[in-house]
C-alpha positions as a Markdown table, in Angstrom:
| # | Residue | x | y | z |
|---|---|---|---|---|
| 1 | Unk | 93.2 | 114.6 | 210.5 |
| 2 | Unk | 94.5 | 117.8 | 211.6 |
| 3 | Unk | 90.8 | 119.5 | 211.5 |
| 4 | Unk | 89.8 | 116.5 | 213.3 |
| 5 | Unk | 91.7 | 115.8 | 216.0 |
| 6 | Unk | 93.6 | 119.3 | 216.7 |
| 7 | Unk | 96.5 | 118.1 | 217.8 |
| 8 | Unk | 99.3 | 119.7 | 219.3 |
| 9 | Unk | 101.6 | 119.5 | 216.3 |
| 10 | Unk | 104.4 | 121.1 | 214.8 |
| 11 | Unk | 106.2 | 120.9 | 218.3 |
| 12 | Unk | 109.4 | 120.7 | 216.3 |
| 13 | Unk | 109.3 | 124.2 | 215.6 |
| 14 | Unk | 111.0 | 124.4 | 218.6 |
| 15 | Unk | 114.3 | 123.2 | 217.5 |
| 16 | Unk | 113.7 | 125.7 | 214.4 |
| 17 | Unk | 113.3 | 128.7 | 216.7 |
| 18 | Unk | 117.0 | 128.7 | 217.5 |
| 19 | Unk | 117.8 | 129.1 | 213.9 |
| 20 | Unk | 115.0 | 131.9 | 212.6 |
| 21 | Unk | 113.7 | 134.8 | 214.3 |
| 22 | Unk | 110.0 | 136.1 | 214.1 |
| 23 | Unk | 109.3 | 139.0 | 211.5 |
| 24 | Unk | 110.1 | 142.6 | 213.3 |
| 25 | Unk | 106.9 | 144.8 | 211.9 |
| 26 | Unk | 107.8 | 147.6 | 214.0 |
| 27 | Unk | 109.8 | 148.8 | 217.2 |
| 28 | Unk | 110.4 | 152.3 | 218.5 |
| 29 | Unk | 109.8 | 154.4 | 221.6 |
| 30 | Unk | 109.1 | 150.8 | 223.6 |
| 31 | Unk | 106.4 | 149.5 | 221.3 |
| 32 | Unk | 107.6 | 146.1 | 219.5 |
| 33 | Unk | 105.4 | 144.2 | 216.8 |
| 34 | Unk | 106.1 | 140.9 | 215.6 |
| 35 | Unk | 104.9 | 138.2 | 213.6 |
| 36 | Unk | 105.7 | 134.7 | 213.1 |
| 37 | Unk | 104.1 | 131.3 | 212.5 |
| 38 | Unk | 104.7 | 127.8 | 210.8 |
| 39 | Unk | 103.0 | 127.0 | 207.7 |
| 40 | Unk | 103.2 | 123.3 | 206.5 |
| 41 | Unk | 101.8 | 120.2 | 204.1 |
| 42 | Unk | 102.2 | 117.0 | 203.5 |
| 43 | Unk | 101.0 | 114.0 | 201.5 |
| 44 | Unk | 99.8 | 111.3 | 203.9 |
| 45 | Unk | 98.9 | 107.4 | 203.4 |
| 46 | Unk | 97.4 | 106.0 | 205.7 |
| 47 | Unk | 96.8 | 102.2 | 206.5 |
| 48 | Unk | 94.1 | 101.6 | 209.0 |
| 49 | Unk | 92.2 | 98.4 | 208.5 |
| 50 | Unk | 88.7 | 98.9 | 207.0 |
| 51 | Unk | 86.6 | 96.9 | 209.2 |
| 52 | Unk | 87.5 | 99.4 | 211.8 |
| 53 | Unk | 85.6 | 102.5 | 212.7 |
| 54 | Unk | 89.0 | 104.6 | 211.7 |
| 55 | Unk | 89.8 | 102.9 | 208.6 |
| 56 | Unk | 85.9 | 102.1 | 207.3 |
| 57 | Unk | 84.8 | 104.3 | 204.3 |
| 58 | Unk | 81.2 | 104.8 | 206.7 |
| 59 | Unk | 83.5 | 106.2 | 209.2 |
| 60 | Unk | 86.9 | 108.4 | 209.3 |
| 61 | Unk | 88.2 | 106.6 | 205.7 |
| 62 | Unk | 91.4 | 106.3 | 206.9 |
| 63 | Unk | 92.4 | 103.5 | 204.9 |
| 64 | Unk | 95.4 | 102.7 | 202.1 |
| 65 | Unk | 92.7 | 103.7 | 199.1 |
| 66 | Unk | 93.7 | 107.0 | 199.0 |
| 67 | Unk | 96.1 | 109.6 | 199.1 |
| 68 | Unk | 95.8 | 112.6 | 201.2 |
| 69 | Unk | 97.1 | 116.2 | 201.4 |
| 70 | Unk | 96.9 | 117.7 | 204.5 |
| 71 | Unk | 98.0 | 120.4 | 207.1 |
| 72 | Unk | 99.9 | 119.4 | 210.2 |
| 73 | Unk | 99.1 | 121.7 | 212.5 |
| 74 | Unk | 100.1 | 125.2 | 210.9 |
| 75 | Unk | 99.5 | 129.1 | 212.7 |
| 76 | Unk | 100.6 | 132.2 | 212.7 |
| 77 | Unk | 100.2 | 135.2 | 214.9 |
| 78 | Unk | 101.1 | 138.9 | 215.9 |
| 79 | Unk | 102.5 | 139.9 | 219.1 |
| 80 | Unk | 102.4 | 143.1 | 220.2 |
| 81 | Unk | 104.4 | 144.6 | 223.6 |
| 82 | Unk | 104.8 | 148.3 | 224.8 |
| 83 | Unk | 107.5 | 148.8 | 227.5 |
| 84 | Unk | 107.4 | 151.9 | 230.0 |
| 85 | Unk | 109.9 | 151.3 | 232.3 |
| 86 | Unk | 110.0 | 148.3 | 234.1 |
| 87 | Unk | 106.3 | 147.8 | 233.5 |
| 88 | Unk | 104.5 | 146.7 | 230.1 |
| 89 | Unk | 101.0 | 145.9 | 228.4 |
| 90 | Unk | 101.1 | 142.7 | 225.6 |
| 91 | Unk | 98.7 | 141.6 | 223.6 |
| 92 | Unk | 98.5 | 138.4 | 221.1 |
| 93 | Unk | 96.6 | 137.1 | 218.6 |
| 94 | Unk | 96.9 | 134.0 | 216.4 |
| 95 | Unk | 95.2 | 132.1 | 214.2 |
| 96 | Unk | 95.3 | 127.6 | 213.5 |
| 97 | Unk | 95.9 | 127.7 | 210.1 |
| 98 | Unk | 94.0 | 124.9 | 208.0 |
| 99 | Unk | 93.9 | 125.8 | 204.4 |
| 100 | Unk | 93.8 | 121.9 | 203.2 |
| 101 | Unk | 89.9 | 121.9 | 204.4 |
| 102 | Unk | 89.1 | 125.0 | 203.5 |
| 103 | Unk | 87.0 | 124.0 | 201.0 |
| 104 | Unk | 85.3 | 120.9 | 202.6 |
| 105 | Unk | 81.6 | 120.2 | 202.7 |
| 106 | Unk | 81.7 | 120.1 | 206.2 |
| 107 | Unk | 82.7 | 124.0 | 206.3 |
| 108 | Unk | 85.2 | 124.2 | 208.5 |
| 109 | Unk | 87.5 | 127.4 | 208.5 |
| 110 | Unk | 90.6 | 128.1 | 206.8 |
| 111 | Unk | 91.2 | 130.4 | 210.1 |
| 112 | Unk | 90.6 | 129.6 | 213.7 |
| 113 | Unk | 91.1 | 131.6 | 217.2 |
| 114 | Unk | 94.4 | 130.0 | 218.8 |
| 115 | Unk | 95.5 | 132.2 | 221.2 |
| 116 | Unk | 93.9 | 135.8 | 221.8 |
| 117 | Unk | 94.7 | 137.5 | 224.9 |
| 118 | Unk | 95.5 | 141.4 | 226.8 |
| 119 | Unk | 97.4 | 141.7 | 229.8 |
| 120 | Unk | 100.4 | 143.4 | 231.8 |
| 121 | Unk | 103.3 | 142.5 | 233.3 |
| 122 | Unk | 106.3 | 143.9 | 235.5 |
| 123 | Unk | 110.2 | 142.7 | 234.8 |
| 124 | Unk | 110.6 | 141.2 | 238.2 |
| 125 | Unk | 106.5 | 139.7 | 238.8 |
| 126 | Unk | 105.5 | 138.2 | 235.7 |
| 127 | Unk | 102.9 | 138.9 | 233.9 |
| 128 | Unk | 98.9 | 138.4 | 233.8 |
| 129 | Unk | 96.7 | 138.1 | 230.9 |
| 130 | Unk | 93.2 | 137.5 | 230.0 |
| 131 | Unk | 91.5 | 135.3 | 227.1 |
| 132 | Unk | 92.2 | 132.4 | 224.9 |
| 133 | Unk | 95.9 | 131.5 | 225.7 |
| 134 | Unk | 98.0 | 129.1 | 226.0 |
| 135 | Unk | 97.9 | 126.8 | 229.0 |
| 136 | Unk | 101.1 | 126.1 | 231.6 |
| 137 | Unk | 100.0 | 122.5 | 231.4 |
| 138 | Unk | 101.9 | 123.1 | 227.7 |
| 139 | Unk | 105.3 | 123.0 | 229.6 |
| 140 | Unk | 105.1 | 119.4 | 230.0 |
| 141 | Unk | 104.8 | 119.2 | 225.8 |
| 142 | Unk | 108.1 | 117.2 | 225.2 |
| 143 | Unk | 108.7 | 113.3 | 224.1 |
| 144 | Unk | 108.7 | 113.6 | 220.1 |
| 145 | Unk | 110.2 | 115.4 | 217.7 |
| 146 | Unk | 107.9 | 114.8 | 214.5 |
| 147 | Unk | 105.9 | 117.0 | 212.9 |
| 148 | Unk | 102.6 | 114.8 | 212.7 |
| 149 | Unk | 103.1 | 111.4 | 214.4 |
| 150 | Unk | 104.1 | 112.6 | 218.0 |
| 151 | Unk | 102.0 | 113.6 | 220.4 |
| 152 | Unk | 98.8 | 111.2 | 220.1 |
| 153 | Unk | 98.4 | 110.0 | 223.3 |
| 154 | Unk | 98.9 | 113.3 | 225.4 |
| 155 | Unk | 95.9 | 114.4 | 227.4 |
| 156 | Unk | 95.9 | 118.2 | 226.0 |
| 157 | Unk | 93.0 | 119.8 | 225.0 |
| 158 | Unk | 91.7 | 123.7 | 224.4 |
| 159 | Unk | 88.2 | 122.6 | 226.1 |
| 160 | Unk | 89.3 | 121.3 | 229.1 |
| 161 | Unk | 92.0 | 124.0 | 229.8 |
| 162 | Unk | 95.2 | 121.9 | 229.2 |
| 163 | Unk | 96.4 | 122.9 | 226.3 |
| 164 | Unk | 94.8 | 126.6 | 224.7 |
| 165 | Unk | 91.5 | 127.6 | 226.6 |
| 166 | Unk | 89.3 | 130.2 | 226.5 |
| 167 | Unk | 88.3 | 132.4 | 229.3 |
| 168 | Unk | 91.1 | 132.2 | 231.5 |
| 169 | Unk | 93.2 | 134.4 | 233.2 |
| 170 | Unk | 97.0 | 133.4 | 233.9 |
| 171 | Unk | 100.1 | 134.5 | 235.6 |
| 172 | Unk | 103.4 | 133.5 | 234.7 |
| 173 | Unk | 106.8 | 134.2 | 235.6 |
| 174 | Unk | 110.6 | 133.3 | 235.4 |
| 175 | Unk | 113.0 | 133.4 | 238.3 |
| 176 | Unk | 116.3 | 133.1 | 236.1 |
| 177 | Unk | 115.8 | 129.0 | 235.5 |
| 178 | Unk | 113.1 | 128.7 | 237.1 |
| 179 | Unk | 109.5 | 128.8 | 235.0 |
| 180 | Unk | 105.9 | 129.3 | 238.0 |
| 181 | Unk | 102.5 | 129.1 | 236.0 |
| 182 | Unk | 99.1 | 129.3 | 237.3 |
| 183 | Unk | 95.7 | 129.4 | 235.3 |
| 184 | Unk | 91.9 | 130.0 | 236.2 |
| 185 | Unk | 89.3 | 128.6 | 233.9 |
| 186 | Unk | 85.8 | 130.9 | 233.6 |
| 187 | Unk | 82.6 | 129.2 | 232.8 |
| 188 | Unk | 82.7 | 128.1 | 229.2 |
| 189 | Unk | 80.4 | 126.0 | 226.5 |
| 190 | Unk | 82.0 | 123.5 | 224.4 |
| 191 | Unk | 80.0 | 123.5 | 221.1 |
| 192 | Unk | 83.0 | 121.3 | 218.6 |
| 193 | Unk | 85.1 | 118.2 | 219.4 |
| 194 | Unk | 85.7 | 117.8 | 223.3 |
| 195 | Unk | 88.6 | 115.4 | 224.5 |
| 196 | Unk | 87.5 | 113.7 | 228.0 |
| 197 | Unk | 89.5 | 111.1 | 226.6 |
| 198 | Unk | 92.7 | 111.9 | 224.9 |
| 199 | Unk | 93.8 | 114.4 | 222.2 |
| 200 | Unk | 93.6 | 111.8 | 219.4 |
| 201 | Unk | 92.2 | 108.8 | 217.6 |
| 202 | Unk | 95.0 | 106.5 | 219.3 |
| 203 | Unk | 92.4 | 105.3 | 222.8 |
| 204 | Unk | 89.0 | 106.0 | 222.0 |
| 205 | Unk | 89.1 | 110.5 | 222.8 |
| 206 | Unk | 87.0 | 111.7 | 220.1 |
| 207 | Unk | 83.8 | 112.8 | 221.3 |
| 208 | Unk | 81.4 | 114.6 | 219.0 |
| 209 | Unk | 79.2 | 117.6 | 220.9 |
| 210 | Unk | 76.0 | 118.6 | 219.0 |
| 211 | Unk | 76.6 | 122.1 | 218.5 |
| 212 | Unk | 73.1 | 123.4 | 219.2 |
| 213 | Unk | 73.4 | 121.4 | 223.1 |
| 214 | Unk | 76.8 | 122.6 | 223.9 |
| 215 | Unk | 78.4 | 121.2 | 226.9 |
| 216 | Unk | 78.9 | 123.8 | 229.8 |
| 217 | Unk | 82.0 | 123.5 | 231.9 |
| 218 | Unk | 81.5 | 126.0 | 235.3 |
| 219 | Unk | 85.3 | 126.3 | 236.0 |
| 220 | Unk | 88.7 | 124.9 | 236.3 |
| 221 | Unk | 92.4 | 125.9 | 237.4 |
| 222 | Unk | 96.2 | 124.1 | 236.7 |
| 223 | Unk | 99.8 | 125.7 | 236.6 |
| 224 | Unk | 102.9 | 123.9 | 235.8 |
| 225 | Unk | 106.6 | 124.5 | 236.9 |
| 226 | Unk | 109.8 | 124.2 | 234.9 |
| 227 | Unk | 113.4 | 124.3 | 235.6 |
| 228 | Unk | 116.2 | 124.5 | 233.5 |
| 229 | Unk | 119.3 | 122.8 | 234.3 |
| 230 | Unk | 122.4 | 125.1 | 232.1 |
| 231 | Unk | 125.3 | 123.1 | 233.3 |
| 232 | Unk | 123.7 | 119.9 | 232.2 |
| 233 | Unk | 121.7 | 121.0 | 229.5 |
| 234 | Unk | 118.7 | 119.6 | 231.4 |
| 235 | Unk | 114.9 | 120.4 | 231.1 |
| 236 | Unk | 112.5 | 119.6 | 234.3 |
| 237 | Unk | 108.3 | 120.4 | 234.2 |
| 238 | Unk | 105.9 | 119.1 | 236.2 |
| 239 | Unk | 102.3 | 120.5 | 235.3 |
| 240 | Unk | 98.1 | 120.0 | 236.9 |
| 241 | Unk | 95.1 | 120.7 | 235.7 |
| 242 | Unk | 91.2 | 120.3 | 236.2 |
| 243 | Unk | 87.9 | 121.1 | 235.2 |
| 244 | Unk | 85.1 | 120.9 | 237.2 |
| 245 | Unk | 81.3 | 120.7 | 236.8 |
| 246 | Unk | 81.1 | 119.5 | 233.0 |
| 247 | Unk | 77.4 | 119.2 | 231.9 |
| 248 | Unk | 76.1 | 117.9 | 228.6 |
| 249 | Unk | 75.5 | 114.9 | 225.7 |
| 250 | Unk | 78.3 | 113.7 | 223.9 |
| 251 | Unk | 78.8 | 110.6 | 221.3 |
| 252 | Unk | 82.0 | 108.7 | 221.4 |
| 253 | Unk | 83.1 | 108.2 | 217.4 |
| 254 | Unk | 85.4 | 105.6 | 218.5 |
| 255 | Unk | 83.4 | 103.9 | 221.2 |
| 256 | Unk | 80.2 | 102.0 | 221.7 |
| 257 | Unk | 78.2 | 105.1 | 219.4 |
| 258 | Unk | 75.8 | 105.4 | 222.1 |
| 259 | Unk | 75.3 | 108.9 | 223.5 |
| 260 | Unk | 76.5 | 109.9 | 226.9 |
| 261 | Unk | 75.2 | 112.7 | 229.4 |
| 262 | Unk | 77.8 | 114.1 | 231.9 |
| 263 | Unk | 76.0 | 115.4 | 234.8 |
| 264 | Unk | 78.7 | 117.6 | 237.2 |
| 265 | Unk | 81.8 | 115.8 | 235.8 |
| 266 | Unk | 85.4 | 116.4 | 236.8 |
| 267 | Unk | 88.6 | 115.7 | 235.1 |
| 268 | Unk | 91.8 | 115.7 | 237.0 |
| 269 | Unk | 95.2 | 115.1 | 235.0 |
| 270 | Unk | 98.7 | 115.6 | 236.0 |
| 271 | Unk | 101.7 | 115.3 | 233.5 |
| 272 | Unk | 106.0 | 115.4 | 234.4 |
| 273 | Unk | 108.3 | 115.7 | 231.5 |
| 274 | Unk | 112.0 | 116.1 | 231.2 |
| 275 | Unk | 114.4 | 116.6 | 227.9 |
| 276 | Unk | 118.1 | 116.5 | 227.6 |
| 277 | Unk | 120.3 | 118.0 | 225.4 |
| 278 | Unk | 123.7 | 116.2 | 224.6 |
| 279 | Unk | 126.6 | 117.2 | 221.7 |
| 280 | Unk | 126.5 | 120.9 | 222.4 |
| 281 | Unk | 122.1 | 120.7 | 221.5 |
| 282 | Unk | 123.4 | 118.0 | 218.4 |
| 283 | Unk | 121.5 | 115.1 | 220.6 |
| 284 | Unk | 118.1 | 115.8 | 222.4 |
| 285 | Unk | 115.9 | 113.2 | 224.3 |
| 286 | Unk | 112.9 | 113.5 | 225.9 |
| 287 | Unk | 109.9 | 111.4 | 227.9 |
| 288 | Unk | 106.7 | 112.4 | 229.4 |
| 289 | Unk | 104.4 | 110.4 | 231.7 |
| 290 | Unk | 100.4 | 111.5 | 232.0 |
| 291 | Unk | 97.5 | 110.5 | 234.1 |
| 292 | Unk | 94.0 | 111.9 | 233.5 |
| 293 | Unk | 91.1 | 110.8 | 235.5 |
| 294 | Unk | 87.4 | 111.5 | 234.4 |
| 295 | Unk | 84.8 | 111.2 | 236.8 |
| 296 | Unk | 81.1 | 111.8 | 236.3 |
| 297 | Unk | 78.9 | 113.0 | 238.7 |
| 298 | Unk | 76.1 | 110.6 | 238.5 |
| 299 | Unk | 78.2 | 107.8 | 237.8 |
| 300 | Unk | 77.7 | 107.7 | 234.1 |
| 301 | Unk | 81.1 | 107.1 | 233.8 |
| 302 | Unk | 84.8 | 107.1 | 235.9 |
| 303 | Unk | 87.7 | 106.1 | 234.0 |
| 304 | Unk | 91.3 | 106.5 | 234.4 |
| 305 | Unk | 94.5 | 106.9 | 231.4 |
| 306 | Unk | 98.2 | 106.1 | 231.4 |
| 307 | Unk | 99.9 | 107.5 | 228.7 |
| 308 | Unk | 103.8 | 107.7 | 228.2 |
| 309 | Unk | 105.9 | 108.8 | 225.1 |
| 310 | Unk | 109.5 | 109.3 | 224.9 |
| 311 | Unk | 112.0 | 110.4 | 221.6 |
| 312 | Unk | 115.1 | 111.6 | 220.1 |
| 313 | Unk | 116.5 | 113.9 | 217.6 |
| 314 | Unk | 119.9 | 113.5 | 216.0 |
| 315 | Unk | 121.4 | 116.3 | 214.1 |
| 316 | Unk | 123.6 | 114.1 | 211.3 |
| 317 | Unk | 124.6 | 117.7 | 210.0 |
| 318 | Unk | 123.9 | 121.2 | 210.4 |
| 319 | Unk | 120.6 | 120.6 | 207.9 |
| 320 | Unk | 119.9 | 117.3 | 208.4 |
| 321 | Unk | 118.6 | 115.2 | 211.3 |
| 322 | Unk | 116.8 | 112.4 | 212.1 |
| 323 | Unk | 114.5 | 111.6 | 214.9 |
| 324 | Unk | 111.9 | 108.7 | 216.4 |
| 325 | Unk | 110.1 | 108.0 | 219.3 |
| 326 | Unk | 107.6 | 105.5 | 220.8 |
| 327 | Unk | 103.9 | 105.9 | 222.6 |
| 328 | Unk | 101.5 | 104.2 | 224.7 |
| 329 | Unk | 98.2 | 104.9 | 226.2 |
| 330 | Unk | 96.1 | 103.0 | 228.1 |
| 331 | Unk | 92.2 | 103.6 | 229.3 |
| 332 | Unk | 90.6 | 101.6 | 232.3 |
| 333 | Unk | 87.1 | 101.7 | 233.4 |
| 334 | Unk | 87.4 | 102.2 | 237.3 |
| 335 | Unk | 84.2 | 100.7 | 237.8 |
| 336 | Unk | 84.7 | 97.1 | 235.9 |
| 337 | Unk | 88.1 | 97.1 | 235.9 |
| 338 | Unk | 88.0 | 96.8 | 231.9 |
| 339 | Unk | 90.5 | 98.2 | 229.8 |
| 340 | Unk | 88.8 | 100.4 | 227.6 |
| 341 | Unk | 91.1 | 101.2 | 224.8 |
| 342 | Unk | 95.2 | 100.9 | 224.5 |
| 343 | Unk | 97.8 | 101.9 | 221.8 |
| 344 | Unk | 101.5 | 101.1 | 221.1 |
| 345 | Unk | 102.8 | 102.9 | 218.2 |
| 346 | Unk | 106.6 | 103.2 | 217.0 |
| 347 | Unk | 107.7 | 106.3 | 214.8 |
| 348 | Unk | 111.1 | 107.4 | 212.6 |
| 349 | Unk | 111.7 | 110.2 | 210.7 |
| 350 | Unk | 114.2 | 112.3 | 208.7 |
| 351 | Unk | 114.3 | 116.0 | 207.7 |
| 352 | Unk | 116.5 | 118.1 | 205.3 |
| 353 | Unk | 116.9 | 122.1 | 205.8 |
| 354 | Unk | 118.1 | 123.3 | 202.6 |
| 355 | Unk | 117.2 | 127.0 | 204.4 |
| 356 | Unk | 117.9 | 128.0 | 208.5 |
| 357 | Unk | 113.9 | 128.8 | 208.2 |
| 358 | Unk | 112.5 | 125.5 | 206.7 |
| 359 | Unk | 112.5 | 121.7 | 206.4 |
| 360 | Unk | 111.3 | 119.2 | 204.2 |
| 361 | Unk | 110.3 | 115.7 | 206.0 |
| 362 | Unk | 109.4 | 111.8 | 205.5 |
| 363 | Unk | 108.0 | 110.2 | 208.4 |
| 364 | Unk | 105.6 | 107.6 | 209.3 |
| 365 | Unk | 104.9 | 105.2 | 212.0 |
| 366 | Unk | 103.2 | 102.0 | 213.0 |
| 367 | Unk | 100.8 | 101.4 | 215.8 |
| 368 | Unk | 98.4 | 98.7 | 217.0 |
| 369 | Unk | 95.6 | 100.4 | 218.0 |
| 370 | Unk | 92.8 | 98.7 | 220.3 |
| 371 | Unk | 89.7 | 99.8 | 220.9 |
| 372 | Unk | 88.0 | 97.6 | 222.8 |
| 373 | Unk | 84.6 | 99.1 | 223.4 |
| 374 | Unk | 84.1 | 100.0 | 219.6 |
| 375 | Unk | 83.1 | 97.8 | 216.4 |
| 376 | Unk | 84.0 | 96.3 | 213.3 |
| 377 | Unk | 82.1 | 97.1 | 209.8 |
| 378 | Unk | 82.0 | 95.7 | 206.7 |
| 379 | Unk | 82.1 | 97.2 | 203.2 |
| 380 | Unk | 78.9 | 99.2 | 203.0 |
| 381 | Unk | 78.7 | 100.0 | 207.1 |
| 382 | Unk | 77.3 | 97.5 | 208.5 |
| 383 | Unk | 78.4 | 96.3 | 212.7 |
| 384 | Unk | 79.8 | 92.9 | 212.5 |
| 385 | Unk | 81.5 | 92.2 | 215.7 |
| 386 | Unk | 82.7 | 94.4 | 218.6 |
| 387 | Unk | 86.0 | 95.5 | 219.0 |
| 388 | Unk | 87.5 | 97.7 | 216.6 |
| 389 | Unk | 91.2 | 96.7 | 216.7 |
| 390 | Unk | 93.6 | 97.7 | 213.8 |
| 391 | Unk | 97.7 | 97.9 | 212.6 |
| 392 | Unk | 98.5 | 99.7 | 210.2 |
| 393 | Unk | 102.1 | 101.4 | 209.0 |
| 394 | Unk | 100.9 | 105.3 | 208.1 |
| 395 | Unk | 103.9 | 107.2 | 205.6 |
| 396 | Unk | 104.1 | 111.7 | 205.8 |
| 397 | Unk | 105.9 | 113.4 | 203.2 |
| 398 | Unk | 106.0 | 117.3 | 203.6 |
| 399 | Unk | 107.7 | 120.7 | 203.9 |
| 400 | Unk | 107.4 | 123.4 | 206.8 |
| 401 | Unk | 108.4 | 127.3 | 206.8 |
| 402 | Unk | 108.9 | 129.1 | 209.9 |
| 403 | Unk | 108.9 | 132.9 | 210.9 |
């Protein structure tokens, strides 16, 4: 689902930053080169139920037939910083890794462009940069500790500018605990899998684009702040974004199937997140709360999204720990008053680090996913009814490396 869906995954590598350090390649006379990454895989079974759009064989085949091997959201990248005083030049570039569909039909890439960007920056002002980077909206990325199941139902995606955009130019700075972002969006065209609605399968978000009648997005802007709370062990963001004048044809895969044209769209979303940290960093939990509104200019469409996920992660030892979470989402047509689409979904893991730089993992989760404005197929296809609900308990074994 990975290639799919790009979700923001592999947010645990958080907690795995503490222990490992990125590769050193070189450093001398104020120039520094690193690299580092997170390379995973996992076998997935998943139990959607086939009259659904998700689970159906004539749609995404996510059913209990067969096993999968798959990547959860792997990268790697080099950055690169030269110091001259108190003033420096940085540069990244880094790749989404997907080496389990390399070798699809559908020809997708084993390497993709996750984050390439120039800039300066000065000790005391922060620093400015230019390309495909990561958004400040990210600093409101908390409420699950999983590698694959958290995460569903936030509103984050590299079109739209919340999560890794292209064309934007942001500034970015710490005053001691205190994290300031703020990000322009250029004029872009969206030619792969757009997310008006959601990052995921979980409330009707995937939206196909034909790529050779791109949607055009004219501009956009969001920042985010963050404060860190050291006595307490307390973490604080609050983040906005939007994107204005969206123009184009898209299908919803997990909707009605009928094509939509957005004529001078806008989304608006705002996000607030907090973690805490308890038993000297032996204890974390975390919640996040997200709204995203997306209104079209001709009245095509104007819907609004609730989503909320909160989790924990338990260190039983020094290598092993366990973690869960729950996640809701909810869609509403603002014009009928209809709810759209709507998931609950529980999730539990457990991971063993038999090295400070890697894991291996068994999760899985269960969620009751409803969307309401889809259908229901039989074996060779077919529509049979509207309303293309499913539950289904979904099982991840795997093993990450980090550097």
């Amino acid at each position: 689902m990975k290639g799919l869906f790009k979700l923001s995954t592999l947010a645990v590598s958080v907690l795995a930053a503490s222990q490992v350090s990125a590769i050193e390649l070189y450093n001398a006379e104020g120039t520094t080169a690193n690299m580092y990454g997170a390379i995973a895989a996992h076998v997935s079974k998943y139990d959607y139920d086939k009259s659904s759009i998700i689970g159906n064989d004539y749609g995404l085949a996510y059913n209990s037939d067969k096993t999968l091997i798959e990547d959860p959201g792997s990268w790697f990248g080099f950055d690169l910083k030269h110091q001259f005083g108190s003033v420096y030049g940085i540069a990244k570039i880094e790749w989404d890794v997907d080496f389990s569909t390399a070798t699809d039909l559908d020809n997708r890439r084993a390497l993709t462009a996750r984050q390439t960007y120039a800039g300066f920056g000065h000790d005391d002002f922060g620093s400015v940069t230019i390309g495909r980077q990561e958004s400040p909206y990210m600093k409101t990325d908390k409420g699950y500790y999983a590698y694959w199941v958290g995460g569903l139902n936030m509103m984050q995606s590299d079109e739209l500018g919340s999560r890794r955009a292209p064309n934007t130019v942001v500034w970015q700075n710490d005053f001691d605990n205190l994290y300031v972002g703020l990000q322009y969006q250029a004029a872009r065209n969206v030619d792969d899998y757009i997310f008006f609605g959601g990052n995921g399968l979980n409330f009707g978000g995937l939206l196909f684009v034909d790529p050779a009648n791109p949607v055009s997005i004219d501009d956009g802007f969001g920042g985010s702040l963050a404060y860190t709370i050291e006595s307490t062990g307390t973490y604080l963001a609050a983040a906005y974004n939007q994107a204005n004048n969206i123009n184009g044809s898209f299908l919803d895969l997990l909707g009605d199937l009928i094509e939509n044209t957005a004529t001078d769209a806008e989304i608006k979303q705002y996000a607030i997140a907090v973690e805490q940290h308890l038993l000297e960093g032996g204890l974390s939990l975390s919640a996040r709360f997200e709204q995203f509104f997306a209104k079209d200019g001709a009245n095509a469409f104007d819907t609004e999204t609730t989503t909320f996920g909160m989790g924990a992660n338990f260190y039983v030892s020094e290598t092993v720990r366990i973690y869960g979470g729950y996640e809701m989402a909810e869609e509403k047509n603002n014009v009928s008053g209809a709810t759209k689409s709507e998931v609950s979904q529980f999730n539990l893991g457990a991971a063993w680090a038999p090295v400070p730089w890697g894991e291996v993992y068994l999760e899985g989760y269960n969620d009751d996913v409803k969307l309401n404005e889809s259908y229901t197929f039989d074996n060779e296809g077919n529509v049979t009814d509207f309303g293309g609900n499913s539950k289904g308990t979904h099982v991840f074994l795997g093993a990450a490396v980090f550097f």
